[in-house]
N, C-alpha and C positions, 0 to 999 in steps of 0.2 A: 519501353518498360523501365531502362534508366532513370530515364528522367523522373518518372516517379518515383523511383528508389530514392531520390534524393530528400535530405532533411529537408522540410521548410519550416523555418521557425521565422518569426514574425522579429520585423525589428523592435526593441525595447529602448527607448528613449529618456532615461531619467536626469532631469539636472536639478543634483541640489545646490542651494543656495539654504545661508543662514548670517544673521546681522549680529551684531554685540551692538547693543544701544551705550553710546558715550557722549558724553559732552562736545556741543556744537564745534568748542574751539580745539577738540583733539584732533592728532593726525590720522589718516586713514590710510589703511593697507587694503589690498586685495591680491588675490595668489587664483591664476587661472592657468588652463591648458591653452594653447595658442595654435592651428584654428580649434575651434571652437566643437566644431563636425569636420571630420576627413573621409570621405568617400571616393575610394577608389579600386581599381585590382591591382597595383602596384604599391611596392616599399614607399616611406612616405614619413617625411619628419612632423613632429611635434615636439612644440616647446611651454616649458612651463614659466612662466612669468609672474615675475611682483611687481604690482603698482605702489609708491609707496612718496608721502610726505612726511614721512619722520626724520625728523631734523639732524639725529646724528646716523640716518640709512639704514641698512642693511647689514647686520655683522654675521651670522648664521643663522643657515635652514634645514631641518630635518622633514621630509616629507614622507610619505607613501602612494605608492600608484600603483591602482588593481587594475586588471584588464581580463579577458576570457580567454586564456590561450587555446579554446578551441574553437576562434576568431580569427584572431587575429598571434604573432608570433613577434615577441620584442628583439631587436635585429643589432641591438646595441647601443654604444653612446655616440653621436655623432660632433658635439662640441660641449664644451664647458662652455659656462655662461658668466657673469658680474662677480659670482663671487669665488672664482676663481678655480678650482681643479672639483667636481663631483666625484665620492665614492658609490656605488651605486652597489648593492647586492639583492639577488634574486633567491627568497627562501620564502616559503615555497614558489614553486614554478607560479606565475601569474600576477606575483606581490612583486614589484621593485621598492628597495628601502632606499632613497636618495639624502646624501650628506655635505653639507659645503659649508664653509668657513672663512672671512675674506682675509682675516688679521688686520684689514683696514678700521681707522679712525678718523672721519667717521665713514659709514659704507658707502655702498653707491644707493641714489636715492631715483626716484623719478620711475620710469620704466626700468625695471630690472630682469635682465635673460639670467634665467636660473640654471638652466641647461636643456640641452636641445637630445632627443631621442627618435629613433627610427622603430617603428611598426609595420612588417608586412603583412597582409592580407592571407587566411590558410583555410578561411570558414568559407562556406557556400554563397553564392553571390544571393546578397539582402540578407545575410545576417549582420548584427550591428556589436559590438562589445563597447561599453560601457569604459573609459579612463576615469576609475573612481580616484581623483584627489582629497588625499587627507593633509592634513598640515599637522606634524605633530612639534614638535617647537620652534618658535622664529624669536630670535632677538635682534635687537638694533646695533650700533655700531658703537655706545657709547664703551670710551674707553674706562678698563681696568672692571667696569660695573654696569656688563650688557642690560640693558633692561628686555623683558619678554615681552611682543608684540603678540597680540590675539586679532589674528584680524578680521576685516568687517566681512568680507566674503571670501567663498571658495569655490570656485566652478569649477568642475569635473568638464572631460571632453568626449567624445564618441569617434570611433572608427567604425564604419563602414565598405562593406564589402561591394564594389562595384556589380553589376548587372543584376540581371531577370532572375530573380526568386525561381526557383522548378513549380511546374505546375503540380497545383492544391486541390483536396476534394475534402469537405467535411459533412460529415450527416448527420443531421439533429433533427429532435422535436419544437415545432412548434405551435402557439406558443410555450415555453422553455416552462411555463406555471402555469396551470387551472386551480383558480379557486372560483367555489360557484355552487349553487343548489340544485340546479338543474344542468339536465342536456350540454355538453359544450363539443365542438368538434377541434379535434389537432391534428395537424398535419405531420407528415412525415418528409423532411426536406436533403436536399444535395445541394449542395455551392460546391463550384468546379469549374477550372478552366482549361479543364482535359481537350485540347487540340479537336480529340473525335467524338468530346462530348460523353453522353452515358448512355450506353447501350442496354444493359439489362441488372438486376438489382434483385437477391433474394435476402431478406430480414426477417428476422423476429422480434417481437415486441411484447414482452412479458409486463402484466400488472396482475395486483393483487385482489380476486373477484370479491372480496371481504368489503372492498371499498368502495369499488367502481364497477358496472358492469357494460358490457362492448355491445355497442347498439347496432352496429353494423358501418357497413361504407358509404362515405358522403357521396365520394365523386372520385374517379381514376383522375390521374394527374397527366403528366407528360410523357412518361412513357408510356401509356396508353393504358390497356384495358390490366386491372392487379386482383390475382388470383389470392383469397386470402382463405387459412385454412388456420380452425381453433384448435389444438389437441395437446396438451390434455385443456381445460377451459382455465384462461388465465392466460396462455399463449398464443399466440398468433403468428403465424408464419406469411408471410407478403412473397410474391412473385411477379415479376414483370419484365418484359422486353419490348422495345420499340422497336426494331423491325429496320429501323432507319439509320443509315452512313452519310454520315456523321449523324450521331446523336444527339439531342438536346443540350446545351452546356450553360451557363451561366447559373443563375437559382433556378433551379430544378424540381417541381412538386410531385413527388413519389405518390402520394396516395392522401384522400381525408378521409379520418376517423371520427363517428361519435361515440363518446363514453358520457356513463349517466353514474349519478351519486348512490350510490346503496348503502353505506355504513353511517357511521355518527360523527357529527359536525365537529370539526379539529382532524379528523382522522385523515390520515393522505397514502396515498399508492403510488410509487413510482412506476413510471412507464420508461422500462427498460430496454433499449435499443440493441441489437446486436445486428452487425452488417453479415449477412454470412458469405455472400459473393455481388460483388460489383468488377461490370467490365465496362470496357468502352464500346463505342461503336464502327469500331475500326472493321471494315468489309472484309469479311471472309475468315479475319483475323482475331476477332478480339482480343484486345489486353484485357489485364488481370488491373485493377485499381487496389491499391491499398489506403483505406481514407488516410487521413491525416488524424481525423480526429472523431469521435462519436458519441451525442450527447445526448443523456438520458430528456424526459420531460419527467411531470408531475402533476398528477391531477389531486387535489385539497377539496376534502367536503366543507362549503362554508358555516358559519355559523358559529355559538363560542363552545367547547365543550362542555357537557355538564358537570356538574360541582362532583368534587371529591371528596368522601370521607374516610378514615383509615384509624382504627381502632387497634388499642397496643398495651405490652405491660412493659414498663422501663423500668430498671434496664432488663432488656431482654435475657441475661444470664446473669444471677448472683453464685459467686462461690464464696463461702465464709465458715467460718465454725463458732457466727455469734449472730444473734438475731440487727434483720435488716430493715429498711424499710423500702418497698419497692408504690411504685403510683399505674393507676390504669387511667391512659391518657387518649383524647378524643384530639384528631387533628382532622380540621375542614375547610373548604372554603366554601361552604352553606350559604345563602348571603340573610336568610332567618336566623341563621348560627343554630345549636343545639338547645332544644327546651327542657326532654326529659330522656333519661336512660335507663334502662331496666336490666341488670348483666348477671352471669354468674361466674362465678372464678374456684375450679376443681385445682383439691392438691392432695399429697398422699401424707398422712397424717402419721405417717410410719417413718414420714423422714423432717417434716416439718410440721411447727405448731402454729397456726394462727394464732399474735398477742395481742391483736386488738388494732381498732384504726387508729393510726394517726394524726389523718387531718380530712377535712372536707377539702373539696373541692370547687372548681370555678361553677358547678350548678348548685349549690349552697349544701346542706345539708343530706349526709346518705345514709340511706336505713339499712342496715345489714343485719342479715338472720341466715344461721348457720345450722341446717337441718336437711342430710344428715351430719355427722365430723365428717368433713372435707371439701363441702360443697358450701360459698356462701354464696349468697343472693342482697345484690343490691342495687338500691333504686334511688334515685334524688331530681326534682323537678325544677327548673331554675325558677320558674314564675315570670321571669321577663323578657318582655322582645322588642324588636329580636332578642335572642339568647347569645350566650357567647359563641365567638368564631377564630379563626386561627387554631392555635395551638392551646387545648382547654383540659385542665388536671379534672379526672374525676373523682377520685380517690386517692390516699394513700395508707397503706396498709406494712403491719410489723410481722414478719414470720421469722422464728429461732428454730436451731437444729435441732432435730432429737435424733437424729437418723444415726447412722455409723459413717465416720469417714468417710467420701468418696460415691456415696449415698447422691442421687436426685431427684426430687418431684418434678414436676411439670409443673405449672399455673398453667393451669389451660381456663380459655379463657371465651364463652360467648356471648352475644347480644341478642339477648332477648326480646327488646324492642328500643327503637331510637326513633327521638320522634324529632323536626326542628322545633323551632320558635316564630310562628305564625300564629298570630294570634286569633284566638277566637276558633281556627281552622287548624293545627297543626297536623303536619305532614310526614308521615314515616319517611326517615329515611334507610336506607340497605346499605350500610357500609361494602366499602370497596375489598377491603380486606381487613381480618381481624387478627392480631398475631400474638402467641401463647409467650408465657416466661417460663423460664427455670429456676428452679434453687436446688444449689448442689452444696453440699457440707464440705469443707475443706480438709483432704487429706495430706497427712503427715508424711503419707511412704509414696512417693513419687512414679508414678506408672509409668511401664514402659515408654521407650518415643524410638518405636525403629525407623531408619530411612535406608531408602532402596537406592545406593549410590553406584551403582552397574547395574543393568541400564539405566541411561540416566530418560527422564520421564521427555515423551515425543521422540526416543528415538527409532531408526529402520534397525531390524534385527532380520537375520537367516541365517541359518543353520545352528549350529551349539554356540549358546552363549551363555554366561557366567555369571547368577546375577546372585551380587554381592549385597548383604542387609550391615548396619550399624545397630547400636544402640545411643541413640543421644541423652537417656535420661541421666546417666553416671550413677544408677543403683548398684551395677555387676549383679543382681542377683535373675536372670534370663535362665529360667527354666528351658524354652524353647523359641525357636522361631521359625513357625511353618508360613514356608515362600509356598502360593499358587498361580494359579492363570486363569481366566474367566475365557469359557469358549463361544459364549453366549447363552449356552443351555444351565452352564453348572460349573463351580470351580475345582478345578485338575489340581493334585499337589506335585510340584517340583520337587521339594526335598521340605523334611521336618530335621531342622539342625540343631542338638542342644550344645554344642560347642563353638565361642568365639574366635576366628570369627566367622559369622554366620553365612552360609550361601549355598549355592550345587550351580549344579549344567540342568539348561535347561534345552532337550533337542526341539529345535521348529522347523525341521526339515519336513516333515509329515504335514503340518497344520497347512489352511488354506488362507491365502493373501488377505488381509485387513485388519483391522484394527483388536489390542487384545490390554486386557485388564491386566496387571502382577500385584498380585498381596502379599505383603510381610505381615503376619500376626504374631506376636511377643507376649509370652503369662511370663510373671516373677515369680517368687515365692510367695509373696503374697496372695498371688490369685490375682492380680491385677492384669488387664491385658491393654494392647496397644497395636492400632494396626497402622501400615502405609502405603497405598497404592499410587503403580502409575500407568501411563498410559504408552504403549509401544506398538510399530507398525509393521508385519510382517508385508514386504515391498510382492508385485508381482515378479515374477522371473526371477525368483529369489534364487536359481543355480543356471539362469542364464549364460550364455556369453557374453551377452552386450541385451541392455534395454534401451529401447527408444520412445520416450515419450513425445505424443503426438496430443497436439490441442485442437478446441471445435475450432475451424477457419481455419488459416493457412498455413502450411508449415516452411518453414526454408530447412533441408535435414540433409541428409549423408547414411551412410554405412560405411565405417572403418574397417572395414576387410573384408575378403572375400567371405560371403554366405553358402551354407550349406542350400539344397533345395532351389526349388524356382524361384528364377532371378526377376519374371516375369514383375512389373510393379504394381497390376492390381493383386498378386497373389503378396506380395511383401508386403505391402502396405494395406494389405484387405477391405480396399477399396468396394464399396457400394455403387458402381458405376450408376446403375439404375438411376439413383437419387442427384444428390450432388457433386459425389465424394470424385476426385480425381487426382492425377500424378500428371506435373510436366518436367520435361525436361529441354535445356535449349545447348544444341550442338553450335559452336560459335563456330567451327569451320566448314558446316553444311550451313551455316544461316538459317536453320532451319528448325520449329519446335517441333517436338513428341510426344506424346500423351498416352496417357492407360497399359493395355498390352504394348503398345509399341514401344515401351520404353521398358529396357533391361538396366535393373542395378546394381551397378557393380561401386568399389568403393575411386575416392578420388572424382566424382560424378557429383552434384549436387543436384535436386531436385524439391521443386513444388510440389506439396501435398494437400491438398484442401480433404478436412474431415469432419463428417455434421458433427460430431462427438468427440470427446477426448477418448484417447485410445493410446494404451501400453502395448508395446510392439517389443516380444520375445524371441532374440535371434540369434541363430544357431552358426557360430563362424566356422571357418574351415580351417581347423589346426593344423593339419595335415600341407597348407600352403606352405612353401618355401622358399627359402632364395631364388631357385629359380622361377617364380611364380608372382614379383613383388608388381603389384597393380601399377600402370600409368596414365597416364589422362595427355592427346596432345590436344593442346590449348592454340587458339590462333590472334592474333593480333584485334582487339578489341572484347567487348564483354564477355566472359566464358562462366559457367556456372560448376563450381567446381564443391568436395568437399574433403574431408582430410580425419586422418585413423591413429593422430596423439593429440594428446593434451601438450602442445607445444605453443609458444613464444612467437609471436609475428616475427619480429625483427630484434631482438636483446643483445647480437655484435657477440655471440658462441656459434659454434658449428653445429649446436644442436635445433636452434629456431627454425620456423618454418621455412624463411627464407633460403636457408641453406639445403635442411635436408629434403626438402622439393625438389628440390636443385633447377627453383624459381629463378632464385641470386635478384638481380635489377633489371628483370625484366617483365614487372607488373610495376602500375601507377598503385592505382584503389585496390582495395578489400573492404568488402561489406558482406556484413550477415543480418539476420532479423530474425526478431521473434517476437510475440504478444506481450511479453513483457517488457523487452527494453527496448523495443521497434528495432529501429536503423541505428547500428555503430560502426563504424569504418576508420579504414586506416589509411594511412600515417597519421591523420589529424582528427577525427571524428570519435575517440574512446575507445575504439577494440585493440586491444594489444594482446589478445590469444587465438584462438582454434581449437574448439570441443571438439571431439569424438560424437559424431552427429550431426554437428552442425554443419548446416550448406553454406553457400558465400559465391557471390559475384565477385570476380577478381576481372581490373582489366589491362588487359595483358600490351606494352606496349611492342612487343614481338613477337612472333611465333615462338613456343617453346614445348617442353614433353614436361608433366610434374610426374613426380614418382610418390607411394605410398608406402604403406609394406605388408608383407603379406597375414600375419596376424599379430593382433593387441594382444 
């Protein structure tokens, strides 16, 4: 089960190199790490070196060396090199900034040791970290007047973490791309080299039926006979088990699918992969696999898409208090282009005047007739073909205000017929979309501008909260500002405030969990009004003890204190035994795991959760716990699955970190947790430097010891 807990990341190998082209009879420098690749599990020097025939050497170097210190760990300086004493500083962790100076005239030339450094190994064996050298200035030796050498190359070095990578599983589609007009089959694939192989395998594989429809099963793969179920259509649920110990291992073929084309050429559907439980084939036992990795496919209708066209008024909003000229423009990629167009353009004659065209446009001449006031009608035929294509003005047209301040019409705007440019034959086309203008009169008295700056927009709210309105326009003249809420059916008033500054309590003790509208509406004196809304999320278990969110697939989780109610874990975790849904738990001093009923939760325990669905888990802790009641866990010498009831510090060297008030101290190596989002982080070296309230974790222990909790958060 460890061993798959372990990271595997793949070695990353980059060496740059880069030249300065100079004249044949110039000297040449090079600056490299020395070796070249170091691979091993032990501490281990590198050195960085100048090759150089410049004639008065080497007089100072400024360099940089990056590294991954969650690699490899820089262990100091072990010698100074040619040019005599290095200052070396580490800001940030990972960057060394190296300095030397020889004072010599001229420097040392030929092979030059710059300085020698020590790297120990801290990453998972077959990870690789990168010694990125930079050179940030180098000069030669000449006296009183160094001159700056740029040199011809710079090679970086690599440390390598000796031994066997942990075994890997990844599950992909392939092939990875379907493009095609017909029929195509993709499989559903495992690479692994899981010791007992794969034992059984349930997936879903969501695509889009708009695009592709699922023809059924080609062929059962290696695990033998795959139970496949559609619900809702679009989805596909796979299930299979091989029966055999050890299981299949290496490339592994899960299942073939055929998908057939349905929608319109260019269109594509993702074929969405989701593992939801993978084990091995370990007899009588099976392990739990967590892939490494999982990749979607994609199946592409071939063919080009068809042509676009898109009908418009620009600019799409004029504000003014003087007559404008706006154009109603054809954009396509036709490949006849546009011949003829036939349109009408509706405005309110109570706010704006039509003063006449301006200009024709790229189909030559357009006849406009304005019958009744407000509607015109116009039509212009190009006569040539193809007609024009791209970006094509049809018109342009002058409309002045007559309206009041603050006043807007609309240009609404339709196509009454579009035909291309085929000759002899032309072809309507049906624009894509057609999109209206406005014209609004510009006003003098500036309308309100409320903002809702409590709560601020996306945030979790429960119980009374305060929400606080501005005015941004700087009138001061805010008759009112009525704050509501949208419950879905109708908006609720919070408070109607005529005095700044503006706001009330709003209680959501009562309301039911999800998402909720707030409006600020503002009139002036003027009559002008101004609204702001945002978007806030009332959380489940909004007067909870403790929430626990639980994701579809696996969870690594905990409870931080003692729970009210049955400890039982399908009643905690509300497990679906039926289906997939399960709890384990592994007692490292029985050797021994436990699943469903058989597993009681208490806090200090850590525990596996697998659940088809995401699920918010509302839990009831027991106040009433006391000193004399504080949870322990004993833990025994190798992997124990534990979890922990603060938001506390691995190890930060206070008495408050985990390691202390555990009263763990140095008797755990690792700490690892997981979860869907950031996988595997572990400590000392691997990224976790805390402990959620929830979160589970592998610790291993290298002696027996008792952790302690406490009795409520």
């Amino acid at each position: 089960m460890m061993k798959r807990m372990s990271i595997a990341i793949a070695c990353l190998m980059v060496v740059l190199t880069f030249g300065i082209l100079v004249p044949a009879s110039a000297a040449a420098t090079n600056v490299y790490v020395d070796p070249a690749t170091v691979t091993s599990d032990n501490c281990e020097t590198v050195s960085i070196m100048i090759e150089t025939d410049e004639a008065a050497g080497i007089g100072s170097a400024t360099m940089t060396l990056v590294y991954d210190p969650l690699v490899v760990d820089y262990n100091g300086k072990v010698a100074d090199g040619d040019l005599g004493g290095v200052t070396i500083n580490e800001n940030p962790v990972g960057t060394l900034t190296l300095t030397a100076a020889t004072g010599a005239s001229p420097g040392p030339t030929g092979t030059v040791k710059f300085v020698e450094l020590e790297f120990c190994p801290v990453g998972t064996a077959g990870e690789c970290s990168d010694l990125d050298l930079t050179v940030t200035e180098l000069t030669d030796g000449t006296a009183g007047n160094p001159q700056v050498i740029v040199p011809d190359s710079v090679t970086d070095g690599e440390f390598c973490v000796a031994g066997v990578p942990p075994a890997g599983t990844d599950v992909y589609v392939d092939p990875a791309t379907v493009t095609s007009d017909n029929c195509e089959t993709v499989s559903i694939m495992i690479e692994t080299d899981e010791a007992a192989g794969i034992g059984s395998a349930t997936m879903t594989l969501v695509y889009d039926p708009l695009v592709v429809d699922y023809n059924g099963k080609v062929a059962d793969g290696d695990l033998g006979g795959v139970t496949i179920n559609e619900n809702p259509v679009g989805t596909l649920t796979l299930t299979a088990a091989t029966g055999a110990s050890p299981g299949p291992t290496g490339t592994v073929k899960f299942v073939e699918l055929e998908f057939c084309p349905v929608g319109t050429a260019g269109e594509c559907s993702d074929l969405d992969l989701t593992v939801t439980e993978l084990t091995d084939g370990t007899a009588g036992n099976p392990q739990v696999i967590v892939p490494d990795s999982v990749t979607d496919g994609e199946f592409c209708v071939a063919g080009v898409p068809p042509a676009g066209t898109d009908v418009y008024v620009d600019p799409a909003t004029v504000t003014s208090d003087n007559c404008e000229t706006v154009s109603i423009m054809i954009e396509t990629d036709e490949a006849a282009g546009i011949g003829s167009a036939t349109m009408t353009l509706v405005y309110d004659p109570l706010v704006v005047d039509y003063n006449g065209k301006v200009a024709d446009g790229d189909l030559g001449t357009v006849e406009i007739n304005e019958n009744p006031v407000g509607t015109l009608t116009m039509v212009a035929a190009t006569g040539a073909s193809p007609g024009p294509t791209g970006t094509v003005k049809f018109v342009e047209l002058e409309f002045c205000p007559v309206g009041d301040p603050g006043e807007c019409s609309d240009l609404d705007l339709t196509v009454t017929e579009l035909t291309d440019g085929t000759i002899g034959n032309p072809q309507v086309i049906v624009p894509d979309s057609v999109t209206d203008g406005e014209f609004c009169i510009l006003n003098g008295d500036v309308s309100p501008a409320p903002q809702i700056i409590e709560p601020v927009d996306g945030d979790e709210v429960c119980g009374v909260v305060t929400v606080t309105v501005v005015d941004n326009s700087g009138e001061g003249d805010i008759e009112y500002c009525l704050i509501e809420y949208f419950n879905g059916t109708e908006w609720i008033e919070i408070v109607n405030d005529t005095t700044a500054p503006y706001g009330g309590d709003w209680d959501t003790s009562e309301l039911s969990p999800g998402e909720y509208t707030v409006r600020a509406t503002m009139k002036d004196a003027a009559g002008q009004t101004g609204a702001d809304e945002i978007t806030v999320t009332i959380p489940p278990c909004c007067d909870a003890d403790f929430v626990l969110e639980l994701e579809a697939g696996w969870n690594l989780v905990s409870v931080p204190a003692w729970i009210n109610g049955s400890k039982n874990a399908v009643d905690v975790f509300n497990l679906s035994v039926s289906g997939f849904e399960s709890c384990w738990y592994y007692d490292a001093c029985e050797g021994e795991w436990f699943s469903n009923s058989d597993v009681s939760v208490e806090p200090c325990r850590g525990y596996w959760v697998l659940k088809e669905n995401a699920e918010t888990l509302c839990l009831d802790l027991n106040e009433s716990a006391g000193p004399s009641d504080i949870p322990s866990q004993d833990l025994c010498e190798g992997w124990n699955l534990i979890g922990y009831t603060s938001s506390v510090a691995i190890d930060d060297g206070t008495a408050g970190d985990f390691k202390s008030v555990s009263t763990l101290e140095d008797t755990f190596a690792q700490l690892w947790t997981y979860s869907q989002t950031s996988g595997w982080l572990g400590y000392p070296s691997w990224g976790l430097d805390r402990l959620e309230p929830g979160e589970g974790a592998w610790i291993l222990m290298t002696e027996d010891a008792t952790m302690h909790g406490t009795p409520y958060v």
